[in-house]
Steps between C-alpha positions, in 0.01 A plus 500: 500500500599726192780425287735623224289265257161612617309702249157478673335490818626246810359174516176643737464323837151684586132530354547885439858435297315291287258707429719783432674260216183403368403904447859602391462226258171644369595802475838449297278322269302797424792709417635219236188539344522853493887520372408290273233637363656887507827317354282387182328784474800726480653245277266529243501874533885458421468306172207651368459786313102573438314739695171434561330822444187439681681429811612820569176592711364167572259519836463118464861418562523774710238348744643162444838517633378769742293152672756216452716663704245577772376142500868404506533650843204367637641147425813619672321699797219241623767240581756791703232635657383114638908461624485829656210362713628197584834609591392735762296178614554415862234215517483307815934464628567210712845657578627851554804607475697850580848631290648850557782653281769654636824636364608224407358194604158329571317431842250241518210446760273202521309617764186218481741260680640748767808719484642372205748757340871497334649704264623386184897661344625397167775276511842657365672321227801443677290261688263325290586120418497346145147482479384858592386769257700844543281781635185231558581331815421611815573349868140463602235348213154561558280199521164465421255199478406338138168501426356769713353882466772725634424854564856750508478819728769696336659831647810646552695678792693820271499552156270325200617166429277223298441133606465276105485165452497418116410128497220577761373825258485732841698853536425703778620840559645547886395811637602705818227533670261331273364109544464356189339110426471247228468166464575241348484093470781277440449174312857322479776501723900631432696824553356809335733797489426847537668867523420804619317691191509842603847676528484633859886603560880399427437102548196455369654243286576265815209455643308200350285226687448130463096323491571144598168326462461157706224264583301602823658249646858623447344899581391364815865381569638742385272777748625212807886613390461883480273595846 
């Protein structure tokens, strides 16, 4: 989870996160380049005091930095245009799972294993114990198996809400009426944290959600406890 000392991305726990690293990192290097190049550039126009007179009307220069640029955003739009694809991906899911937003809390459905369901509150902070995080615990965590292709029917029951998971690199916008999907694969287990990223009334603030990622083994339990 995000802290005060965090100046990057969470530590990913999903495919598509790191992927999403990898191009963020790409990309920030292409703007250090250009910074630094501009920054020299306007440097030298600072200390010097020459004009070069043919330069006034130069086509060649012209045409020059009229095609860096443009091949500059090719290096930068090839690689978005790949994550777009492959985070609207829904390959082949060997689980699917339903949330719907309401004001202000989460229902879940798990409805491959039969009438799974349960709603999920945040837990005021009168009543968490030393160990809980203010305005990121909830009563009901949602479990899901390590190692496994999850597909997440999101939707919501009144207003626009918006289901995020940072670590896992998915946000999903909740929509009344409207069945949206993504999916995504989780590769380590722990808690991953999450809030409500779409401001959707008075307390949108208080409604965040818990991913607790387990072995099959301890999903399977878990599923045995709950129906």
């Amino acid at each position: 989870m995000a802290t005060w000392s965090n100046l990057g991305f969470q530590d990913s726990a999903a495919p598509l996160m790191e992927q999403l690293t990898f191009f963020h990192d790409h990309t920030l290097f292409i703007l250090l380049m250009i910074i630094v190049t501009v920054g020299y550039l306007l440097g030298t126009l600072y200390f010097i005091y020459f004009i070069n007179r043919f330069l006034l009307e130069g086509q060649t220069i012209e045409v020059i930095w009229t095609i860096i640029p443009a091949v500059t955003l090719v290096f930068i739009a090839l690689p978005s245009l790949r994550m777009l694809y492959l985070l609207d991906e829904v390959n082949q899911p060997s689980l699917t799972s339903k949330v719907v937003g309401h004001q202000w809390y989460w229902s879940y459905e798990y409805s491959d294993f039969g009438d799974v369901e349960f709603d999920s509150y945040m837990i005021p902070v009168g009543d968490l114990g030393q160990d809980g995080f203010r305005l990121l615990e909830v009563d009901n965590n949602v479990v899901l198996p390590v190692g496994t292709q999850v597909r997440r029917l999101v939707t919501a029951a009144d207003v626009l809400h918006s289901w995020a998971v940072p670590a896992l690199g998915v946000k999903v916008d909740a929509t009344p009426g409207r069945l949206n999907q993504t999916s995504f694969f989780i590769n380590r287990s722990g808690l991953f944290y999450g809030q409500c990223s779409e401001i959707c009334g008075a307390n949108h603030s208080f409604m965040p959600y818990v991913l607790e990622s387990v072995a099959p083994e301890g999903f399977l339990g878990w599923l045995k406890k709950v129906s």
